[in-house]
C-alpha positions in Angstrom: 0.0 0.0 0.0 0.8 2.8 -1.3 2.2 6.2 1.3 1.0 9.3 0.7 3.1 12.3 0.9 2.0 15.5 2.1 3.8 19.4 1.5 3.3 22.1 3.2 3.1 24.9 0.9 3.4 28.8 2.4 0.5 30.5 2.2 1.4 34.1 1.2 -0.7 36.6 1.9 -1.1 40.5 0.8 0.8 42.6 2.9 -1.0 45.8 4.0 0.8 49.3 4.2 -0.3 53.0 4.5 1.8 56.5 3.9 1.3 60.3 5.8 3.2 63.4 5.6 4.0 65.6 8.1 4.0 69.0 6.6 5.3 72.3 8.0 5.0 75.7 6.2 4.1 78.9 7.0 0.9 81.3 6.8 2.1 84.3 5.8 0.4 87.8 6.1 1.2 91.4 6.4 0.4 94.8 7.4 1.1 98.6 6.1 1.2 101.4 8.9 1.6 104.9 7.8 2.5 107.1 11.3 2.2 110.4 10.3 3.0 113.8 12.6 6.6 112.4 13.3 7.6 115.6 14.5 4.5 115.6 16.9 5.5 112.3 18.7 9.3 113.3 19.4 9.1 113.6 23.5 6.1 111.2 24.3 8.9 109.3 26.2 10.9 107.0 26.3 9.3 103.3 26.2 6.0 105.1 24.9 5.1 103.4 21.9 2.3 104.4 18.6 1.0 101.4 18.0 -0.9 99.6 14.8 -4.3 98.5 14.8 -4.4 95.1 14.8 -4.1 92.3 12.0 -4.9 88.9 12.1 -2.2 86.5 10.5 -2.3 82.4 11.0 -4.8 82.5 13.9 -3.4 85.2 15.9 -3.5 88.8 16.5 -0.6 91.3 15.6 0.2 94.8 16.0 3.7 96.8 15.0 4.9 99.1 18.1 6.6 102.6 17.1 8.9 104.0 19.9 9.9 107.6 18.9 11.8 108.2 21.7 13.5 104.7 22.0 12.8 101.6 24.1 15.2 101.5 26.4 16.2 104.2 28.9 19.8 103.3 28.4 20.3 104.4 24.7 18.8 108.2 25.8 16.5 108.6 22.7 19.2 108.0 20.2 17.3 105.7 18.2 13.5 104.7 17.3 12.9 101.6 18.3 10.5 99.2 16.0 9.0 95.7 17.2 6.1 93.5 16.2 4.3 91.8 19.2 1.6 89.2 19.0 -1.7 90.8 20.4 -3.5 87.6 21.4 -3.8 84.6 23.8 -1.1 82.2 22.4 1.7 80.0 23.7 4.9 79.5 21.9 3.9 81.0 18.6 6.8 79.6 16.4 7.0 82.8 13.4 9.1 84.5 10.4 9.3 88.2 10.6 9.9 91.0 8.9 10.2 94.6 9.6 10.4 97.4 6.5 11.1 100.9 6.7 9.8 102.7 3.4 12.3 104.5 1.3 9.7 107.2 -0.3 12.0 108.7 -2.9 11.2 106.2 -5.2 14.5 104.6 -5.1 13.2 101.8 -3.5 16.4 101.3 -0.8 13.9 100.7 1.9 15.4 99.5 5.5 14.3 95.5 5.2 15.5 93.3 8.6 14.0 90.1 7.5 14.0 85.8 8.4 12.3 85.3 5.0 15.0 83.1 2.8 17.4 83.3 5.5 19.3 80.0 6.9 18.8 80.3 11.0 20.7 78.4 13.5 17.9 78.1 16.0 14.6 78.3 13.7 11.9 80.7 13.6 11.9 83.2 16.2 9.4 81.7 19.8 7.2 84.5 20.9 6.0 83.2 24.6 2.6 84.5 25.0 0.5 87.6 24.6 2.6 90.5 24.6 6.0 89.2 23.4 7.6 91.0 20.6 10.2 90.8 18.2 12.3 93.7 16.9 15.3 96.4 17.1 15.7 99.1 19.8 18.3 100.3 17.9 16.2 100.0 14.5 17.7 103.5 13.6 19.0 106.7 15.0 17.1 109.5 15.1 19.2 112.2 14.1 19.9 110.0 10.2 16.4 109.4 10.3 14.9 112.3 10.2 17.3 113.7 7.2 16.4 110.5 5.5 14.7 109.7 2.3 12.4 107.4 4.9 10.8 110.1 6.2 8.6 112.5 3.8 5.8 114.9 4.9 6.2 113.9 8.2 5.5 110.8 7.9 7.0 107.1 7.7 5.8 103.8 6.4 6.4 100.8 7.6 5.9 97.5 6.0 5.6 94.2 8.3 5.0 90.8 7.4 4.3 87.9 9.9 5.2 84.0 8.9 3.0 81.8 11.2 4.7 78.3 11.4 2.1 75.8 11.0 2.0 71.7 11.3 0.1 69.4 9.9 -0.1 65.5 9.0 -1.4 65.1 5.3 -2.7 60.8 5.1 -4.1 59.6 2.0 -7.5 60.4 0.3 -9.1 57.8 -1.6 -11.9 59.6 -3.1 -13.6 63.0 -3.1 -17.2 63.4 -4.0 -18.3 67.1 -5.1 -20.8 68.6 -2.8 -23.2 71.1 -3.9 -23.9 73.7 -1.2 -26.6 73.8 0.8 -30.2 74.5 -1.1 -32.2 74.6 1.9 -32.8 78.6 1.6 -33.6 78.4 -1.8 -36.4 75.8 -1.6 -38.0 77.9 1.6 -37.7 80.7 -0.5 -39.2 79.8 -3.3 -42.4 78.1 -0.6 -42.8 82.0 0.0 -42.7 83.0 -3.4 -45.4 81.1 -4.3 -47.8 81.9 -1.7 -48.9 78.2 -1.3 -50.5 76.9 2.1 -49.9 79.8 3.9 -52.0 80.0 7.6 -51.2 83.7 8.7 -51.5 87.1 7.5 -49.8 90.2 9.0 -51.1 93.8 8.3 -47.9 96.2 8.4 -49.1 99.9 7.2 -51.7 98.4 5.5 -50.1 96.1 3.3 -50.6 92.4 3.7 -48.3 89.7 4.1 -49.0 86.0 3.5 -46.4 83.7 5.9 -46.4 80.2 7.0 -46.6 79.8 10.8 -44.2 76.9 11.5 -41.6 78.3 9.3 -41.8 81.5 11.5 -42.0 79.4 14.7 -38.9 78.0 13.5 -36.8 80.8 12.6 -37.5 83.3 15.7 -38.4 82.5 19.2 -40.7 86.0 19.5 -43.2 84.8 16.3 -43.3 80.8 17.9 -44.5 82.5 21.5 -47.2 84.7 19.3 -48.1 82.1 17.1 -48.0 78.9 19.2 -47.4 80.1 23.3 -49.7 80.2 25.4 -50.4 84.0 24.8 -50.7 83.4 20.9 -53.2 85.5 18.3 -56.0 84.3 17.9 -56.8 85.9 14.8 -54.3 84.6 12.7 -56.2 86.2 9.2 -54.8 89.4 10.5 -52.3 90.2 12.6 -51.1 93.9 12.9 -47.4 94.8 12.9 -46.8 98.3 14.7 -44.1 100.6 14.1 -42.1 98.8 11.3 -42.2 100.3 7.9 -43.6 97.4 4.9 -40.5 97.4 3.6 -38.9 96.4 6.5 -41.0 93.6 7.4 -40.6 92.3 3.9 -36.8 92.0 3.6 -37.0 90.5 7.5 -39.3 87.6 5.6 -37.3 87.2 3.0 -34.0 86.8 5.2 -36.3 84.4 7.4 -36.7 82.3 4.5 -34.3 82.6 2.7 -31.6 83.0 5.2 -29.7 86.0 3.3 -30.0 89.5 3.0 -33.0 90.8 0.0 -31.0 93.4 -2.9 -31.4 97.2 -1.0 -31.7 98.5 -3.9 -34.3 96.2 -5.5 -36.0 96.7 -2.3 -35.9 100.6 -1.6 -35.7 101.4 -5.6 -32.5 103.3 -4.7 -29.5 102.9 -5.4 -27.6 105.3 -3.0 -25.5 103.8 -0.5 -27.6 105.9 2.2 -30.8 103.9 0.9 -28.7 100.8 1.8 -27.4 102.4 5.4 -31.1 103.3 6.1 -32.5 100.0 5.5 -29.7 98.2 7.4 -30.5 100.3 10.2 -34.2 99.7 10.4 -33.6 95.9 10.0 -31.2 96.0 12.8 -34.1 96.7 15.1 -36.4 94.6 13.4 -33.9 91.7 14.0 -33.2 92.4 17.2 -37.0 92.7 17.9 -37.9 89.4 16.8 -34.9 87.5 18.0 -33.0 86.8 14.6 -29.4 87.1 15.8 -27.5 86.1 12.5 -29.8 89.0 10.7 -28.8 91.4 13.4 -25.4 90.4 13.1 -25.4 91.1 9.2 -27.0 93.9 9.7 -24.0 95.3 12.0 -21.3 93.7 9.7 -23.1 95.9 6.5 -23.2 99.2 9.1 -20.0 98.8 10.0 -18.6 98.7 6.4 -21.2 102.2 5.6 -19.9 104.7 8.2 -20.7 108.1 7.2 -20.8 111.4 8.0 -24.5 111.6 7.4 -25.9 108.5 9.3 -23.2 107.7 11.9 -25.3 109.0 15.0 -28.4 107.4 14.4 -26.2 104.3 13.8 -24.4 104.7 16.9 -27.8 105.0 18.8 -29.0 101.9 17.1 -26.0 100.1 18.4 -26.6 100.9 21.5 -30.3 100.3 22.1 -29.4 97.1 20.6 -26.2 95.7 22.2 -24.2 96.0 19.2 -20.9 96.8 20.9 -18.7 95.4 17.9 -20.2 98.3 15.7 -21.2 100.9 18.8 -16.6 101.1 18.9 -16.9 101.5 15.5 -18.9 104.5 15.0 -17.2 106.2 18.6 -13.6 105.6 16.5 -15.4 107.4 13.0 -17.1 109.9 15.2 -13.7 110.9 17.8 -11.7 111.9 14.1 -11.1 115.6 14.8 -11.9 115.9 11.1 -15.6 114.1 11.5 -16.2 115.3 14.7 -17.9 119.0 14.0 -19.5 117.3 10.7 -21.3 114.4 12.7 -22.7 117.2 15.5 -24.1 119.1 12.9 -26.9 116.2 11.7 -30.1 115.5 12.7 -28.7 112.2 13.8 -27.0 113.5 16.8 -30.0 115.4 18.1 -31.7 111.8 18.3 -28.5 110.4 20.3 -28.1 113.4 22.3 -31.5 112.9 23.0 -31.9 108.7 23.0 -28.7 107.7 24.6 -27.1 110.7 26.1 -24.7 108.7 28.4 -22.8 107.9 25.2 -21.8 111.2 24.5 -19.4 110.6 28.0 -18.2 107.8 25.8 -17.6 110.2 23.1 -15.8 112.5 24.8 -13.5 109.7 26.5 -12.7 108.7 22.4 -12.1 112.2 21.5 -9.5 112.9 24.5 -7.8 109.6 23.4 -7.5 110.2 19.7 -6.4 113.7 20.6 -3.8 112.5 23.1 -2.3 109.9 20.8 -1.9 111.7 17.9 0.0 114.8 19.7 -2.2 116.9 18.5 -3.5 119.6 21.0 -6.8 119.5 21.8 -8.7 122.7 20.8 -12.3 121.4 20.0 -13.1 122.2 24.4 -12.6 125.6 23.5 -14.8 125.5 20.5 -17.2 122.9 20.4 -19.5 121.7 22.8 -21.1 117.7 22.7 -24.9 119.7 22.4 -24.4 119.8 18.2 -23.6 123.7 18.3 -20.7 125.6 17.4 -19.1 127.9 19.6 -21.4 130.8 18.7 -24.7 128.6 19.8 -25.8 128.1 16.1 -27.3 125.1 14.9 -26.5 123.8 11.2 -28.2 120.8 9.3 -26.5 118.6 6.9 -28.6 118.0 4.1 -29.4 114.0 3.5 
């Protein structure tokens, strides 16, 4: 009888293996700051700084510090000291700087101290936490500088850009499916458009408006207590809106269903940029009325960007009554400019806030003192104007809208 032999053969399976990258690179960013009135900030002191408004590069806040008189009590005001520091919370902020003096002759030999495309022994420079800065004490004397080609009318430019070292691990993407965006809005919108099923009606300055109660319930917390609490209207056929204009109440539908901002101009039939102020400001109270905070919140962000001479007290009131504090320092910053200031008082605008909000005005005058004290300039307005809109001979004069 016959053996049978038996093999054992290696089974061989697929191996399995995966790849990632590490990658490290920077997010760069900059920031142009004209100081004008040199001659007006010799003597603030030494260690007194000008300082930039703020700019956001790779997550965190910067600002660029002037020192006229010099940083350090040591070098006597020999030299102006220059230095960018970060302005917000942050912990070992790893970053490439660099600091330019403009040449303004058009020769284009500008002061540059830089760490772009330059080998560094230890790495990009560590700034510790809020407050820590990197720059020259020395950055140039004074006495050079001010017979300089940097220097022109009195005033400098410097040039600063911030390189925010960032990490990341890249691993590998097997696919990628195009989304479309969101169409929620659209298909609301278009449920309004058509006037289909609607269950309420509201009567604003005698023009009616078809809605749909659960959408409304949905959207703001004051329409789901009138239309569904325990206090709700009972005639639903009719509901009257007081003091809202129709054109208000419209766009504030069409953002509720649509969840974006109607045209202005479509809307008002104008096409000034005053048209547009005025409408943002009326739907600024409407939103804040009916508990729409993203609406409210556009509604600041589109003030904000349409500061003006003409409308910047009424918008300042607004912002108060409202709790807009993001664009209530916005308007105190436009309004303190010595060169706004008398303009502003002189509207109809600032009779209302005088008159709405007149614990503002101490604001106002705490603004004023500061612009006044940081730009050197001397303040003469106590002498000539007074925060009641007149001028110093008691005379009241209107802008015309």
């Amino acid at each position: 009888m016959g053996m049978g032999r038996v093999e054992n053969e290696a089974i061989t399976k697929p191996s399995s293996s995966s790849s990632s990258t590490s990658v490290t690179e920077t997010v760069n960013g900059s920031h142009d700051f004209k100081i004008t009135g040199y001659s007006l900030s010799k003597g603030i002191g030494i260690g007194k700084y000008i300082a930039s408004d703020t700019f956001m590069v790779g997550g965190y806040l910067w600002a660029i510090y002037f020192y006229p008189d010099g940083k350090s009590v040591e070098d006597n005001a020999t030299y102006v000291s220059l230095f960018i520091a970060l302005a917000s919370e942050g912990t070992d902020v790893r970053a490439l700087f660099e600091l330019t003096l403009m040449d303004q002759s058009g020769k284009d030999r500008h002061k540059v101290h830089s760490h772009f495309g330059r080998a560094l022994d230890s790495g990009p420079y560590t700034l510790k936490y809020r407050g820590s800065m990197w720059g020259y004490k020395r950055f140039f004397k004074r006495t050079a500088l001010e017979s300089s080609d940097y220097l022109k009318d009195d005033c400098l430019q410097v040039h600063c850009c911030v390189g925010v070292v960032r990490s990341h691990t890249e691993g590998p993407k097997n696919y990628s499916i195009p989304l479309s965006p969101s169409d929620i809005g659209l298909h609301f919108g278009q449920l309004l458009e058509s006037g289909k099923d609607t269950d309420v009606n509201f009567d604003v300055n005698g023009e009616i408006f078809a809605a749909h109660k659960l959408v409304l319930a949905a959207r703001s917390p004051v329409f789901r207590a009138q239309l569904f609490g325990p206090m709700k209207d009972q005639n639903t056929e009719h509901i009257k809106v007081e003091d809202m204009e129709a054109p208000v109440f419209k766009a504030l539908l069409h953002f509720i269903y649509w969840d974006v901002l109607p045209d202005m101009e479509e809307l008002t039939g104008l096409n000034s940029k005053w048209a547009s102020t005025l409408m943002s400001q009326h739907l600024l109270a409407a939103a804040d009325r009916y508990g729409l905070d993203r609406l409210r919140l556009l509604c600041e962000a589109n003030l904000c960007e349409e500061v003006a001479i003409n409308t910047v007290a009424t918008t300042l009131a607004l912002a108060e009554q409202h709790h807009c504090f993001q664009l209530k320092s916005v308007c105190l910053k436009f309004v303190a400019m010595p060169e706004n200031l008398r303009a502003v008082m002189q509207t109809d605008g600032f009779d209302y806030l005088r008159e709405s909000c007149p614990h503002v005005l101490t604001e106002l005058l705490e603004y004023v003192a500061r612009v006044n004290e940081h730009s050197g300039i001397a303040c003469k307005l106590g002498n000539e104007v007074i925060l009641d809109g007149g001028d110093f001979n008691g005379r009241r004069v209107k802008q015309r809208l």
